[in-house]
N, C-alpha and C positions, 0 to 999 in steps of 0.2 A: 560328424567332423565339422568345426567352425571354419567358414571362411577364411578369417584370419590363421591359421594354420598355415595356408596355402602360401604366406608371403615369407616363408621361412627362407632362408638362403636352401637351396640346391643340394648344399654338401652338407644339409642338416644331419643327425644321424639315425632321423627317424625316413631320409629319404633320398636315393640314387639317382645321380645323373643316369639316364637312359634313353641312349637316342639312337629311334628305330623308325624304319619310314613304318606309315600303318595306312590304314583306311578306317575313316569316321564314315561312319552312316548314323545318319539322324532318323526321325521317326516316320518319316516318309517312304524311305526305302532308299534316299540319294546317296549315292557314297563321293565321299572328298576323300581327293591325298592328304595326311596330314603326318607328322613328323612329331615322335615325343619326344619329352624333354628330361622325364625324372618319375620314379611311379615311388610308391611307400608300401605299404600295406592296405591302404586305407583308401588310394586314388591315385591318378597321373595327371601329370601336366603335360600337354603340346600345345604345337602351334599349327596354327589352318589358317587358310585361305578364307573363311568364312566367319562370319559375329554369330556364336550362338547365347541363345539368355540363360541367367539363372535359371533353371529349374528346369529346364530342358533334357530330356531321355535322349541317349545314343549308345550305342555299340563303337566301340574301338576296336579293328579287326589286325594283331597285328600278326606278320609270319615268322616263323622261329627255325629255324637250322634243326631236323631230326633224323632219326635211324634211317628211319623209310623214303629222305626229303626235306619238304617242308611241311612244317606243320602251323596251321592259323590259331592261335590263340582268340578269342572273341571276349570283351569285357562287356558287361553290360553297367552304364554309369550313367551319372545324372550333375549337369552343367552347374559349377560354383561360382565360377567366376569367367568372367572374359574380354579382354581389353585388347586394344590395338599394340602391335609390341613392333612397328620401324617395318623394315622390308620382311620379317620373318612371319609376317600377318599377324592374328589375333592369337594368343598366348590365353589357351580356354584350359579351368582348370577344371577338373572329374573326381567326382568322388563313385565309389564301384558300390556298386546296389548289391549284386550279387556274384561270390566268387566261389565258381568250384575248388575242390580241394585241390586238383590238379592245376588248376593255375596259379592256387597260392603254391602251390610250387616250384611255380617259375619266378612269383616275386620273393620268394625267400632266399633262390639261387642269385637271384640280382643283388639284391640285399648284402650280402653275405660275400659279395666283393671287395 
């Protein structure tokens, strides 16, 4: 996925506003709060508190409303882009490295709104 992808408007139709608190963990092990913004099939955008760089690996941990509870979804993805975006902090966008079939399940149900 090209960078430039990522500057598509929001209500492109390749991608859903979706805004969920989550937790980033970077490769360290640190977890931040971070808050998304819109996912595709291909990657998501939020926003953090924190500048991470291109090419940078993290897990986005977010929790989803289930039968049993809740249940934590876990993305694992790799940093495209990341800029300062006003009070809402850094606006870091993700491309997902690898996705179980069970979670494209959950972006296909978001999708599909």
């Amino acid at each position: 996925m090209s960078s430039s992808s990522f500057y598509n408007s929001s209500t492109d139709v390749n991608r859903r506003l979706w805004r969920k608190k989550s937790q980033l963990i970077d490769s360290t092990g640190r977890t931040y709060t971070a808050f998304t913004h819109d996912i595709s099939m291909h990657g998501m955008s939020l926003f953090a508190d924190k500048y991470y760089k291109p090419g940078q690996v993290c897990d986005v941990e977010i929790p989803m409303p289930a039968e049993a509870g809740i249940r934590n979804y876990r993305f694992n993805c790799r940093v495209v882009f990341s800029s300062l975006c006003g009070m809402r902090g850094f606006r870091t966008n993700l491309e997902f490295l690898d996705v179980p079939s069970e979670h494209k399940n959950l972006i296909q149900s978001v999708m599909s709104r």
